[in-house]
N, C-alpha and C positions, 0 to 999 in steps of 0.2 A: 496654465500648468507648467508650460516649460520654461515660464520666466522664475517659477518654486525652484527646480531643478536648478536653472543658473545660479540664482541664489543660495544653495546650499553648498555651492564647489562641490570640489572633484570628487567629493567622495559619495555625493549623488551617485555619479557614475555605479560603481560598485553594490548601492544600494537596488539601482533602476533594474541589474541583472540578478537580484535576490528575490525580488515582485515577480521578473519575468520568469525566473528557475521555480516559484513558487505556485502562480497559477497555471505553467506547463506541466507542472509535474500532480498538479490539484487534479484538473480536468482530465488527464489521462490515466489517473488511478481511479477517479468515480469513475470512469465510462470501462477500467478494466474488473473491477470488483462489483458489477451489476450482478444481484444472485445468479441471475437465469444463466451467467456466463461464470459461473463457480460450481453454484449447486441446482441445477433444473428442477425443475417441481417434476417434471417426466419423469427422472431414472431415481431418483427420492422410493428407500427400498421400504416397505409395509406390510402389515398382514394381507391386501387385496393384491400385490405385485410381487411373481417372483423373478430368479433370476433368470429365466428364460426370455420374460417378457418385457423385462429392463435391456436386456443383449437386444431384444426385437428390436425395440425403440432405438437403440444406439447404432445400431448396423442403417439404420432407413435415414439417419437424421444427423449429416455430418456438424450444424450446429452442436449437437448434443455430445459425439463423438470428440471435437474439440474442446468442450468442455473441463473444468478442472475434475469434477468426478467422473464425467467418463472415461477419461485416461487412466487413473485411479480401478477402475471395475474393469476397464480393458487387460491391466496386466495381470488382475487377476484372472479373470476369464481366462486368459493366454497359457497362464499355468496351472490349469485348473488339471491336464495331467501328469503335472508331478508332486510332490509332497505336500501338504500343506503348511511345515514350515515356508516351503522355496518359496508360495504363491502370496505368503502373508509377507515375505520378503518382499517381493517384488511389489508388492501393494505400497509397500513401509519406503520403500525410494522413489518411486514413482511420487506419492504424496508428499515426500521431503523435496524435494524438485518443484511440485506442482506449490507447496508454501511459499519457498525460495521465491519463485515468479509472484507471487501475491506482495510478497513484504517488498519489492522491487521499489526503490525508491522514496520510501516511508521515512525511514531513515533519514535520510537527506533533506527531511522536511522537518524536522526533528532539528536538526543542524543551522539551518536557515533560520528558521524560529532562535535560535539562540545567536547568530552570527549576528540578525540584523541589529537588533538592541543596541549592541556591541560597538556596531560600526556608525548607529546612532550618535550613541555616547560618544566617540572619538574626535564625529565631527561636532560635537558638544565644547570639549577642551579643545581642540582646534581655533576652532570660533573666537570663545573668551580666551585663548591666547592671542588670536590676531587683534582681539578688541585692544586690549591692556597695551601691544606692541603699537599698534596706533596711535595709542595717547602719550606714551613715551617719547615716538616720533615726532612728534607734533607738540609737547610742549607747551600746546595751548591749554590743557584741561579742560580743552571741551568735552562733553559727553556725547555729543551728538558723533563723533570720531567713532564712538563704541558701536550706535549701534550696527554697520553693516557685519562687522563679528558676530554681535550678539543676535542679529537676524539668521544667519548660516548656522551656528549654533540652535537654536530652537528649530530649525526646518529639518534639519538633518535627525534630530530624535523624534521629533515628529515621524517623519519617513520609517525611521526603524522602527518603531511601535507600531506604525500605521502597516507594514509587512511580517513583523511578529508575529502579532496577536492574530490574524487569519492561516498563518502559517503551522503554528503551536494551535489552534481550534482541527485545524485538518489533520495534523499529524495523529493529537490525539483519536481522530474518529474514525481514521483508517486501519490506527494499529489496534483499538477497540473493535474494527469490523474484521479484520484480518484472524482475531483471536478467535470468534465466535463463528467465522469460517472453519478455522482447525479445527473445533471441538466437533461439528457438523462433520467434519469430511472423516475424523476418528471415527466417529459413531455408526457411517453410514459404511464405511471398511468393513467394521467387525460383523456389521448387520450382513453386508454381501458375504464374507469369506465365510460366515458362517452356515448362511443358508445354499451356497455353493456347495459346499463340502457336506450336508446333511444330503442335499439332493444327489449328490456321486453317490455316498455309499447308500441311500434306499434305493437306488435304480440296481445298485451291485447285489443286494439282497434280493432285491423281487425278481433279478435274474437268477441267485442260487435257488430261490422258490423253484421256480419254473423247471431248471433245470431237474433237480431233485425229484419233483412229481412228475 
């Protein structure tokens, strides 16, 4: 392996830290976007779960509580006595924040997928540059002069395709899970803001009841 490396010159180098940027950045976005550590099947809001019993869950279970949705249901709980615009507010920044931290480094994976090819290619022309200046120098027309170029060349796009194509495979499946996290953590807002605020004013009713009679 590191006689490939020698072989492809210096611009291995550059390549070997687009591998290493890319399965650092791979492994630490599957192990950050695991559902249970976005969307818990626990606080997941339903007809058999209200918001009482979702707060239960979250106050007992600081996994749950770190969570991207419980942070999300926390600020709304938090201002659950002031308006309902302010509470759908604080819901709406909270989960722009809590996206922000998902998309973290997606992007850059995205970048890498296109860099490496790139730098593949260069040390492509590179190569068959140094091949051709060879045989110039040399004067002998030999061809056998060519190949250590044309060996550096071929290894070098090797290399870049061979850290693209898993780079450009992960970008796209993060920013595809990252989507279908949003629409989830949307869904599951309106479901709690909703049934928070039904549950305030039927308590404030069944108290003017009471009151009343």
């Amino acid at each position: 392996m590191w006689e490939l490396v020698k072989a492809g010159g210096w611009l291995m180098l550059p390549l070997l830290l687009c591998s290493i940027f890319t399965a650092a950045i791979a492994i630490e976005r599957f192990i950050r976007l695991k559902k249970a550590a976005v969307l818990p099947s626990a606080l997941l809001m339903n007809k058999h779960q209200s918001v009482d019993q979702v707060m239960q869950k979250l106050r007992q279970d600081q996994k749950l509580q770190t969570s991207t949705l419980g942070r999300v249901f926390s600020a709304g709980y938090d201002s659950k006595h002031q308006s309902q615009q302010f509470a759908s507010a604080q819901m709406e920044v909270t989960a722009s924040q809590e996206i922000g931290y998902l998309e973290r480094n997606i992007n850059f994976l995205g970048t890498l997928s296109a860099v490496a090819p790139l730098l593949g290619l260069l040390g492509t022309v590179v190569g068959i540059i140094e091949s051709f200046l060879m045989v110039d120098i040399g004067a002998s027309g030999d061809a056998a002069m060519m190949m250590p170029g044309i060996s550096k060349a071929l290894i070098t796009t090797a290399a870049g395709m061979v850290i693209a194509i898993p780079a450009l495979f992960a970008h796209r499946y993060f920013q595809r899970l990252v989507q279908e996290y949003t629409a989830q953590l949307e869904q599951q807002a309106t479901l709690f803001h909703a049934a928070l605020f039904y549950q305030a004013e039927t308590a404030e009713a069944q108290q003017d009841l009471k009151q009343a009679s």
